[in-house]
N, C-alpha and C positions, 0 to 999 in steps of 0.2 A: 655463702649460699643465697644471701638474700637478694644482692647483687645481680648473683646470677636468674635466680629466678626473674626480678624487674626487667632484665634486658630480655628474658626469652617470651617475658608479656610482651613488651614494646613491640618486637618484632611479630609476634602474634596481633599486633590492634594496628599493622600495616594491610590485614589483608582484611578488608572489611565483613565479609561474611565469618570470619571468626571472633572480630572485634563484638558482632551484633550480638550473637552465640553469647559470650563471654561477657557482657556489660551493659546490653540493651534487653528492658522487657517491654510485653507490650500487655493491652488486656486483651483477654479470652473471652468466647462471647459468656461462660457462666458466671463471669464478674469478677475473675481475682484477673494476678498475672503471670505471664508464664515469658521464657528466653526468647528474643528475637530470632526464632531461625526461618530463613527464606523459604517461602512457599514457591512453587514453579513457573509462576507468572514474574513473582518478585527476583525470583534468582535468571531469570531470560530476559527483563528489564538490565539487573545489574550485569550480565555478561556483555552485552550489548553497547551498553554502556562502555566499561571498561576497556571493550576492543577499539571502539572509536577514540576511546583518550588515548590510546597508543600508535593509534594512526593521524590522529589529528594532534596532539598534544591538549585539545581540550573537548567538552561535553557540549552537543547541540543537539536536543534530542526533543521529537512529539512523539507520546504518548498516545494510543486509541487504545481505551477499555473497555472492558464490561464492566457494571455495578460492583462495589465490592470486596475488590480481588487486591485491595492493598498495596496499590500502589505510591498511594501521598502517604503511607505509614513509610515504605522504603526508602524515598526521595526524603522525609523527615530524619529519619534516621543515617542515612548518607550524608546529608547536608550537617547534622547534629556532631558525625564524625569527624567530618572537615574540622569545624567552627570549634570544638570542645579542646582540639590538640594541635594545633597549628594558630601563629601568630600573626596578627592583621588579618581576619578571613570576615567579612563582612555577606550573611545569609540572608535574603530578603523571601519570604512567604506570602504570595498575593491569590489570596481564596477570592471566591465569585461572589460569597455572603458572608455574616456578621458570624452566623452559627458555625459555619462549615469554617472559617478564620479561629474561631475559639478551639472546636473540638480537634484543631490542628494543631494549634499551642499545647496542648492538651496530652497529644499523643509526644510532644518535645519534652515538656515537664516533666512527665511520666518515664523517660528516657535520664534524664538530668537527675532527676529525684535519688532512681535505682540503680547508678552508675556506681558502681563500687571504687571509681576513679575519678571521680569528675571533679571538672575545675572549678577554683572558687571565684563566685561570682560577685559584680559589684551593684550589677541590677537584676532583677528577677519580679516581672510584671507580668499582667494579662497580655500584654502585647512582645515583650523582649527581653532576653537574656543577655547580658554584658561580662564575659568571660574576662575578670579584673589583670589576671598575669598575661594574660594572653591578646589584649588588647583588639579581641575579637567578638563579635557579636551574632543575635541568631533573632530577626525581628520576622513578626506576622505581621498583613494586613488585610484591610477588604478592598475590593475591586472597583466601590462606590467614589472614590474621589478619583479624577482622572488625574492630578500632578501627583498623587499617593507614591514616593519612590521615586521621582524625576531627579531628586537634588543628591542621591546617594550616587557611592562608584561602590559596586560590589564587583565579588567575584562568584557567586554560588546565587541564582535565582530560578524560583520554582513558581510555577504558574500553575495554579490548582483548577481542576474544571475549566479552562479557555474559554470551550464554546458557550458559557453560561457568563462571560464576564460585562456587565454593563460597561462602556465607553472602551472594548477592545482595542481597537486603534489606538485612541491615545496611551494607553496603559503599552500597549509592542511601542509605538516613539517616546515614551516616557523613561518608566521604571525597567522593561526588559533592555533599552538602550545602555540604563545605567552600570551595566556589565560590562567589565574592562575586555576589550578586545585582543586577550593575552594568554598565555599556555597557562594550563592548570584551570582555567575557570572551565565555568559550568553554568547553561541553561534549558531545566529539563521544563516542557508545559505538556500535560498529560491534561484529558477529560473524556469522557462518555461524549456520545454524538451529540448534534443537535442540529439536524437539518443539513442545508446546504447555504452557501451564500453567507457564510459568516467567517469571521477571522482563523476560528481553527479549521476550518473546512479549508479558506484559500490555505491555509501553510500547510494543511496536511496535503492538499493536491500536490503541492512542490515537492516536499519531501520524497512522497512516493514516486512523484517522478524525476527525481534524480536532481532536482533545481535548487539550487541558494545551498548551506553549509549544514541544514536540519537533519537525521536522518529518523527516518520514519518507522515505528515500533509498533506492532500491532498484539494486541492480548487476548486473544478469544473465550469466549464465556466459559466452555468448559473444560479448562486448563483448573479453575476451582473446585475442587474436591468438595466444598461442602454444597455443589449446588446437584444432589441427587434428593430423592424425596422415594418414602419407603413406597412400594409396590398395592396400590388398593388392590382388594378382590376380584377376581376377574382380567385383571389388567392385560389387554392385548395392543397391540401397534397397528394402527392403519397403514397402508401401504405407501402413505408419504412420508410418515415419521419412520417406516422401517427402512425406507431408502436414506434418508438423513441420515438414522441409525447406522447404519453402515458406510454410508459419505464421510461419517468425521469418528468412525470408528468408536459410538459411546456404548454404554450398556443400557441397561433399563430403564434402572432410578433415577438416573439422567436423562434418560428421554420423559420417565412417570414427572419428574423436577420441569422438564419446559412446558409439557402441556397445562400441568396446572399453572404456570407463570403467564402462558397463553390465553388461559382463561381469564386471567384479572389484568392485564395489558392488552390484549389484542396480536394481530400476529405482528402489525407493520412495527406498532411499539416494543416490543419483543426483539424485533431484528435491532431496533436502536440501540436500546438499553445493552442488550444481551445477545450482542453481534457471533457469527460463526467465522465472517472473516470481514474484512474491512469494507469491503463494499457495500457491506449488507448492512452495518449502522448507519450509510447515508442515504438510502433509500426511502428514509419516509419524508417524501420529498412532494407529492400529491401529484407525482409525474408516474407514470404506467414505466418502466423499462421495458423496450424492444424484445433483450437477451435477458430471460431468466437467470439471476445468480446460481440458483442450480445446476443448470445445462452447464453455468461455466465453469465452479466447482467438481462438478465429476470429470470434466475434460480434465486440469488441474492433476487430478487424479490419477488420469488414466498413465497404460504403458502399451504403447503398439510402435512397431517395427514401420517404418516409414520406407513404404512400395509407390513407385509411380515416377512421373516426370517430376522431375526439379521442378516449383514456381516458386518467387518470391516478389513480393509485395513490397511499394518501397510510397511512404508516404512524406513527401518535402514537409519541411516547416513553411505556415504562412506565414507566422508573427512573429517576434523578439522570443516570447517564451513557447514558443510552439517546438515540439521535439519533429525531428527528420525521423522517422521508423521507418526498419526493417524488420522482415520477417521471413523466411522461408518454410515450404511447408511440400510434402511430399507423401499424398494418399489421405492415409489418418491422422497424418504426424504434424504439427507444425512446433515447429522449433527456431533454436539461435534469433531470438528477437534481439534487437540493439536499434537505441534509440540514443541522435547525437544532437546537440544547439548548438543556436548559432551558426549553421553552415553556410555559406556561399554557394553561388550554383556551380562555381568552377571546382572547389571542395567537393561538393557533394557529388559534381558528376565521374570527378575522380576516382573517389569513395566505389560507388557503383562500379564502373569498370573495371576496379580494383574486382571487386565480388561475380563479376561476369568471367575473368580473366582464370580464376584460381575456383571457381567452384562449375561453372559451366552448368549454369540453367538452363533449362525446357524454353520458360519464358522469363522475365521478367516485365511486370506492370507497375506503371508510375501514374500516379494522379498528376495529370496534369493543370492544375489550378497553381496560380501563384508562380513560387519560382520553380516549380517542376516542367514548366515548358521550357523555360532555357535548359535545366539539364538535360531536357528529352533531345532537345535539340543537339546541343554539343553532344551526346554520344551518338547519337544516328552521323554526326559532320564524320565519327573516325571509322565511317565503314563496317563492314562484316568483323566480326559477328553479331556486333550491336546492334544494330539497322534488323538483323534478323530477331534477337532475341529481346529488344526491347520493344514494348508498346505503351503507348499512351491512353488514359482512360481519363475520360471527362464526366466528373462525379453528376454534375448536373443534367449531361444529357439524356436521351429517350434509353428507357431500357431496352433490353436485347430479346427481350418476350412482355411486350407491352398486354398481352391479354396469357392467360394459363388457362392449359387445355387439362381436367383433371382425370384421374384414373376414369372415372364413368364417361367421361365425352362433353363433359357440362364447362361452361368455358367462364370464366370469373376475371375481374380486371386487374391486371398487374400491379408491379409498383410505377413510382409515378416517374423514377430517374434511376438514372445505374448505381446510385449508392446506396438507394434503397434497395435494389434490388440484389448488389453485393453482400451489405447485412444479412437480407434475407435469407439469402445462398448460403452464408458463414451459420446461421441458426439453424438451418434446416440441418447442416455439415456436423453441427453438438449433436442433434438429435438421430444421428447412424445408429444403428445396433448393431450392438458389439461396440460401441464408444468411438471416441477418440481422444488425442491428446494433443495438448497446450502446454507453453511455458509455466509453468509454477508462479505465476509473481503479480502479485498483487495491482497494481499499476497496470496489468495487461486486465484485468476481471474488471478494476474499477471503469475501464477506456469502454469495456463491453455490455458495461450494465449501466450506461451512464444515459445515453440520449432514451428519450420516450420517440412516444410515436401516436399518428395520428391515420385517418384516411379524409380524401377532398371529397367534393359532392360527386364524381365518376366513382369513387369509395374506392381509390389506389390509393395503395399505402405511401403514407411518407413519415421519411424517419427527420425527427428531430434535427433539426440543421444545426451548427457549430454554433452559428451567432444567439440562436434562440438559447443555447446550454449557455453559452458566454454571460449572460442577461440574467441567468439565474444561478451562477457560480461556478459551474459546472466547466471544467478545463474541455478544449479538444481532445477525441477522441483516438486521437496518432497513432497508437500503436492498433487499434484495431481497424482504423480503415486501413493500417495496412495487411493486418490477415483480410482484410475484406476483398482487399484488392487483390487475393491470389485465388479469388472465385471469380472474375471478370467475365472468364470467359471458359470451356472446354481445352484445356491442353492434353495432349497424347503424346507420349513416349515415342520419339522416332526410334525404329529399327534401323539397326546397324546395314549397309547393305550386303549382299554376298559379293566377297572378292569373286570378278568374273577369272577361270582359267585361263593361265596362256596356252594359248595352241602349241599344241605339238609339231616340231619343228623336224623332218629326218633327216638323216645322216648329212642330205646333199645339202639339208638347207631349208627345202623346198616345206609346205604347209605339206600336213602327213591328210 
């Protein structure tokens, strides 16, 4: 019987959420401690996770949080599993501070302490545990010395708060290098925002956009059950928090919980700290965005039935990591974005014809900058229908209504180029009533909420150009100039024409 029962644990602490359940505690905030069971930010971390190691055979994962929500408790705890029962597993812990380094050992201790299994060990320090049968180990450190980890080969590395890490750079060619490049290992770096133009900001742009082996995990603030706050007297919602309110589907004491969070943060630090979706933690950026994350958010949102002519929007890559986007979009609807690297213009103008061929657009618009004039070109060289259904759009030339005439007669100055004035068109396009809809996906919001904007001394608007976002971290904006570019211009649905009758022919032949 005892036998039996040891083999039905064993198999039980293969699946980690039962492992944690069954042998890991943690503390509660009223100061004792209670079983490890995953909260719903920790348990969509660890799913996430998981599917990627069976797709990939190993873990490469960033992390974007809210305050909080326990996530370096589950990566501890994960990593604690590895390292505690498995031979040769070397864990390395690289926090941003001395404190946040400690009270992370801390949460491993506390794990090792109350293990009703745990191995015996041959060191046990403020900084490392050394698992003596198993000839495995489980080390912290701070993010202050830049060779910190350079001279180790692990397989299990966690990177605590990134965007807080002094000498970033070296610490990703150092200690996250020192990860064997092999199935089975794992490197998760999670943190809270911190601007733009920094180490986790560049890896989290790639991630979301589909670039290098990271894949991109986002946690939003109110996945955390404890972050409601009771109802004071009176309490009513203003009509931006009651539109919020019902954008992310909260109740009250969740809305009563941000206002007052609002009040001792601010709103822009609010959006960092205690993001609603990924874009919005990196907007405290002291840049305006063009496109409210709202307006993109309820697009997001929406569900309409896609009436009208076929357009789609097709944006070349300029640079090495620049993505080719597509997009189609039909009325209210815009949909099937796909975004490719690396193409060629003979590739991509393939690509294209392929999508003219098999779906038969109204139009199709190409920005033509870069290598988007060879592909404009080689499809217009294969004749009809291309020649007809493609066009070329030149981001920087005169717009198409250099001055706006407005509802009263009063006449105000345009924007200053057609790509400002495509944005503008796509903003105006969120702002319909009765809505509209967008792709779901993160990477399409961050492309929309990314450039600022500005007006010259004529006071035409101009949007933030690629190179100016480049300068200050901020990736191209690909997949939204190419919804942009399916406002270029006026498309209409051609009608089918009426089959003309054949004449009536009589008996002898002759027209009747």
């Amino acid at each position: 019987m005892a036998l039996l029962e040891e083999r039905q644990r064993r198999e039980r602490d293969e699946d980690f959420q039962v492992y944690a359940a069954e042998n890991l505690r943690i503390r509660t905030k009223a100061g004792g401690t209670a079983p490890f069971v995953l909260n719903a930010a920790q348990l969509h971390v660890h799913r996430r996770l998981e599917d990627q190691k069976r797709r990939t055979g190993k873990v490469r994962a960033l992390v974007l949080k809210a305050r909080q929500e326990g996530i370096s408790t589950y990566v501890e705890g994960r990593y604690y599993w590895q390292a505690s029962r498995r031979r040769g597993v070397r864990v390395f812990i690289l926090a941003h501070e001395q404190p946040a380094s400690d009270n992370l050992f801390a949460i491993v201790n506390r794990f090792h302490d109350n293990n009703p299994h745990a191995p015996r060990t041959r060191a046990a320090n403020a900084k490392e545990l050394d698992f003596a049968d198993l000839d495995s180990s489980y080390r912290v450190a701070t993010a202050g010395t830049k060779a910190v980890g350079r001279s180790d080969t692990l397989q299990f590395f966690h990177g605590s708060e990134v965007a807080f890490w002094p000498n970033a750079d070296d610490h990703m060619a150092g200690s996250v290098q020192a990860v064997a490049d092999s199935p089975g290992t794992e490197i998760i770096l999670e943190s809270t925002a911190r601007g733009v133009g920094n180490l986790f900001h560049a890896k989290w742009q790639e991630a979301e956009a589909g670039t290098g082996e990271y894949e991109a995990i986002f946690i939003p603030w109110h996945w955390q059950q404890e972050y409601r706050k009771a109802l004071p007297a009176g309490f009513t919602l203003t009509d931006e928090e009651a539109e919020y309110k019902a954008l992310y589907q909260l109740d009250d004491e969740q809305m009563a919980w941000r206002r007052a969070k609002i009040a001792d943060l601010g709103e822009a630090v609010f959006k960092q700290e205690y993001p609603a979706v990924a874009a919005e933690a990196f907007q405290n950026t002291g840049t305006d965005s063009f496109i409210p994350s709202d307006l993109v958010v309820a697009a997001r949102k929406g569900s309409h039935e896609g009436i009208g002519p076929l357009v789609i929007g097709a944006d070349p890559a300029r640079f090495g990591d620049d993505r080719f986007s597509v997009i189609r979009r039909k009325g209210r609807k815009a949909f099937n974005l796909e975004s490719r690297l690396k193409l060629d213009s003979v590739t991509a103008a393939n690509w294209l014809k392929q999508i003219i061929d098999t779906e038969k657009p109204e139009r199709m618009f190409i920005d033509a900058g870069g290598i988007g004039g060879a592909v404009i070109d080689m499809l217009n060289s294969w004749g009809k229908p291309y020649v007809d259904v493609v066009k070329g759009v030149n981001f920087g030339g005169e717009p198409m209504e250099p001055v706006i005439i407005l509802p009263d007669g009063t006449k105000r100055p345009g924007p200053k180029n057609r790509r400002a004035e495509m944005w503008s068109r796509s903003r105006d396009w969120l702002k319909t009533v009765g809505g509209v809809q967008i792709p779901d996906t993160d990477s399409l919001q961050a492309d929309g909420c990314a450039p600022g904007y500005s007006y010259d001394l004529n006071q035409r608007l101009m949007l933030e150009s690629k190179d100016q976002m480049r300068a200050r971290g901020i990736r191209s904006p690909d997949e939204w100039d190419a919804l942009a570019l399916t406002f270029a211009e006026p498309v209409y649905e051609k009608k089918p024409k009426k089959p003309v009758p054949a004449p009536y022919l009589g008996a002898d032949g002759w027209m009747a």
